[in-house]
N, C-alpha and C positions, 0 to 999 in steps of 0.2 A: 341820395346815398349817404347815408350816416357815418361819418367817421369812425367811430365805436374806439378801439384799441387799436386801431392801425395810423393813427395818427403819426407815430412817432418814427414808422416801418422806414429803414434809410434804404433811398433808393437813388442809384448814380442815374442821372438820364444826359446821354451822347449826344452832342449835335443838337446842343440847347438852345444854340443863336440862331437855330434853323426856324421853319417856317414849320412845320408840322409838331416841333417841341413846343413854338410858340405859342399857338394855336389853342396849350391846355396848361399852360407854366403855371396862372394864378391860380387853378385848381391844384395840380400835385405841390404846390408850392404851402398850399394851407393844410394839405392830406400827409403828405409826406416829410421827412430829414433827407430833404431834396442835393445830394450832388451834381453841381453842373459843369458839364465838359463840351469843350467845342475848342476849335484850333484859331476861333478869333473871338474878341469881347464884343461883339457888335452884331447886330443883323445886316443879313445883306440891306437894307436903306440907312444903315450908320446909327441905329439906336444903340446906346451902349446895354448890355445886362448883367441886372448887379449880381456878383459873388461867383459868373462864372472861372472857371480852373481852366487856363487855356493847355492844352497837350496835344500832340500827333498824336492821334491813336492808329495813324499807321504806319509806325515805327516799329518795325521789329524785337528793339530791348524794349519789352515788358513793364524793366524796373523802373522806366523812366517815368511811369505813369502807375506803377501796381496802387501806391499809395492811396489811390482815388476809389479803389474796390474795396479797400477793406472793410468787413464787418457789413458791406451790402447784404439785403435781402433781395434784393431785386438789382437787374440793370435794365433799361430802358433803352435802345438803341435805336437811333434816331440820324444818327452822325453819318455822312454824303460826301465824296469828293467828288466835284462837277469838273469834268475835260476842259483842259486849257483851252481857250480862245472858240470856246462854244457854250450855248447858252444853257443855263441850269434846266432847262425845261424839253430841250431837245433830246427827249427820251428817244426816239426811232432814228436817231442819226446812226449812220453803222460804219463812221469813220473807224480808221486805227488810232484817233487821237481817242473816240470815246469806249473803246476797246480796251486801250491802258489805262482809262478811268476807272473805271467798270470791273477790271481785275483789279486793281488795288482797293475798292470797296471789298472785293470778297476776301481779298489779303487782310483787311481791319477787322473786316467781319470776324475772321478768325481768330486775330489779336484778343479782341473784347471779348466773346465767347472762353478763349483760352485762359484769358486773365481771371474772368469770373470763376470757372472752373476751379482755376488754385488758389481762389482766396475765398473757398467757399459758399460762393452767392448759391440760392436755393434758386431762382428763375430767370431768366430771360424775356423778353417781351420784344420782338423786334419788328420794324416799320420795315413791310416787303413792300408790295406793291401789286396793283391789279395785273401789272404788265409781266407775271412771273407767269402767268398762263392766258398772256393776250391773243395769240394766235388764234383761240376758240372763237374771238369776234368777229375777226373776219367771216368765219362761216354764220355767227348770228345774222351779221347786216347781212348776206348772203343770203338767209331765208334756210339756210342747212344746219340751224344750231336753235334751240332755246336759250338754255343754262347753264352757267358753268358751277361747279361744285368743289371745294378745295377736295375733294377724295382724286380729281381728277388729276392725270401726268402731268405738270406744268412743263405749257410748250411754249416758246417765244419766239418772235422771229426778231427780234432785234437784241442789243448788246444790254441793255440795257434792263429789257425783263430777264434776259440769261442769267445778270450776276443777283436779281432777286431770287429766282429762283434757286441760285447757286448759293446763297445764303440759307433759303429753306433747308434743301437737302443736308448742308454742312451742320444747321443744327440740328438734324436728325441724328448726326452721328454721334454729339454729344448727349441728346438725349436718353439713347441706346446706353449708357454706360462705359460703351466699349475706349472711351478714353478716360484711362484710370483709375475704371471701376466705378467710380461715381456717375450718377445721373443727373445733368443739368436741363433741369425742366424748362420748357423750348416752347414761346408761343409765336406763331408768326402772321404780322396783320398785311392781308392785303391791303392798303390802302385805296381807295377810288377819288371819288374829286371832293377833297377838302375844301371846300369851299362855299360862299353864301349866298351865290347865285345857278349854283347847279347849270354854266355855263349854257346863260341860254339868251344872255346878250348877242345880240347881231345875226341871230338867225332868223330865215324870211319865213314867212308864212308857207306850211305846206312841205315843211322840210321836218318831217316827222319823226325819222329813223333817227338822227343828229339830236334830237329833242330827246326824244328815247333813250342816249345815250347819257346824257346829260342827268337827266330822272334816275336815272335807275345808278348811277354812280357817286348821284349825293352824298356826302357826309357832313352832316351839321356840326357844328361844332360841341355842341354838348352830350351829342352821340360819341362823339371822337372822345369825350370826356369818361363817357362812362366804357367804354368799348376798351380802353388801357387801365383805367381802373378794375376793373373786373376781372382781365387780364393776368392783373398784378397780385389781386386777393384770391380769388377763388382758390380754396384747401385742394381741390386736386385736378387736374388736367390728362392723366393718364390716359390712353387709347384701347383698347376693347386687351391687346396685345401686354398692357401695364409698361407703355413707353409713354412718359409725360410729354407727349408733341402735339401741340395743335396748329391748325390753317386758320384763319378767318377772317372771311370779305369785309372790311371795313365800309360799312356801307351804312345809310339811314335804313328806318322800315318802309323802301319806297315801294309803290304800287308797282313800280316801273324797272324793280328789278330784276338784271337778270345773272346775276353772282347770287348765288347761295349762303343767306348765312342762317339757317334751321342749324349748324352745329355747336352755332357761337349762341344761340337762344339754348339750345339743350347744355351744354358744355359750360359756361359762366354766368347762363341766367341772363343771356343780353335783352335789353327789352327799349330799345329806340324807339326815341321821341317825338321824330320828326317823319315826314314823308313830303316829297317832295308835290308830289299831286297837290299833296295839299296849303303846300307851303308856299308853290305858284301857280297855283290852279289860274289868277288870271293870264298871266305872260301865257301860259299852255292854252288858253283857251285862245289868244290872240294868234298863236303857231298853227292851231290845228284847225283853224276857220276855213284857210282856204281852200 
């Protein structure tokens, strides 16, 4: 992906110390007039990151933080508040501790979106999550489902994909115009499993479905590279309706998938690099012997 004139494009990206901002830093770091926000200067394992701008972004006064939007073309949003005294990772816990997490993500979610809006950022790009419409899998592994498609209602049964999901909708509202008149063009990624093992450690031979899930949920990381890049560039995103909103599965070109991303191929040109069949085709082949 050639840099061209978008070199210089400034773009705030949220939740930098995070593990998914991580994941593509030295790329928009060489792409971009990178701002970095997060509420600590460290990764959760204690790396420090240089030049980020620590801030609550979910604080109610605005102005405590507007200063970090201005003259963005882009925000990036990325930024997570994980439930006290629960593990960042316990997405289906349906405690009331991860209930008031989970609404204060969509409380942020708002702040950022509101903030771009009055300081007229042209895009949005925001990390949702597979789990905005996980419900669907249940009926895959079920044998009642293929594929899920982002045209589809996002249903979730836990707290967790509810306030992703409840990020989607909210920036449909923004996109619509109906706040202020202005259109704040809205991309939202579902995320799958960012990672370099397509979780398939410790699974026994024979355990197919789990395998399955694993495949087909990959995200490599230079996918994930180009997948928010393209995101960020692509001149228009508009929907058949000329509301600038898109959905799309973050996902590799795996053989094995079963999220739909044919919109994100039509829509920014995505064209992933990696596929997981092929990326473990031994480890798969050791699973699917028995």
């Amino acid at each position: 992906m050639a840099k061209g004139n978008t070199a210089k494009r400034k773009v705030v990206l949220t939740g930098a110390s995070g593990y998914i901002a991580q994941r593509m830093l030295p790329e928009l770091e060489e792409r971009y007039d990178l701002v970095l926000l997060d509420s600590r200067a460290e990764t959760r394992e204690g790396t420090a990151v240089p030049g980020v701008r620590v801030c609550d972004l979910t604080g109610e006064n605005r102005e405590a933080y507007r200063e970090h939007f201005k003259g963005a073309d882009t925000v990036v949003h990325c930024a997570f508040v994980s439930a006290s005294g629960l593990d960042a990772g316990s997405f289906m816990n349906t405690s009331e501790a991860k209930f008031r997490a989970e609404h204060t993500n969509v409380a942020m979610a708002y702040n950022v979106y509101q903030t771009a809006w009055e300081e007229g950022v042209r895009r949005m790009v925001v990390a949702s999550s597979n789990h905005a419409a996980d419900y669907y899998e249940r009926l895959i592994w079920a044998d009642k489902w293929d594929t899920v498609t982002p045209e589809m209602l996002p249903l979730s049964d836990n707290f967790y994909g509810w306030a992703k999901a409840a990020y989607e909708l909210l920036g449909f509202v923004f996109a619509t115009g109906q706040v202020g008149g202005r259109k704040l063009e809205m991309v939202q990624l579902r995320i799958g499993g960012p990672r370099d093992s397509a979780d398939l450690e410790g699974l026994k031979p024979g355990d197919i479905k789990t395998m399955h899930r694993g495949l087909g949920a990959y995200l490599s990381r230079r996918d994930q590279v180009q997948l928010f890049v393209k995101s960020i560039e692509v001149p228009d995103i508009a929907d058949e309706n000329g509301v600038p909103f898109q959905v799309f599965y973050g996902v590799s070109g795996n053989t094995h998938n079963f999220w739909s991303i044919a919109n994100a191929r039509r829509v920014i040109g995505y064209e992933p690099e990696d596929n997981s069949q092929v990326n473990f085709a031994e480890r798969i082949a050791e699973i699917a012997k028995a």
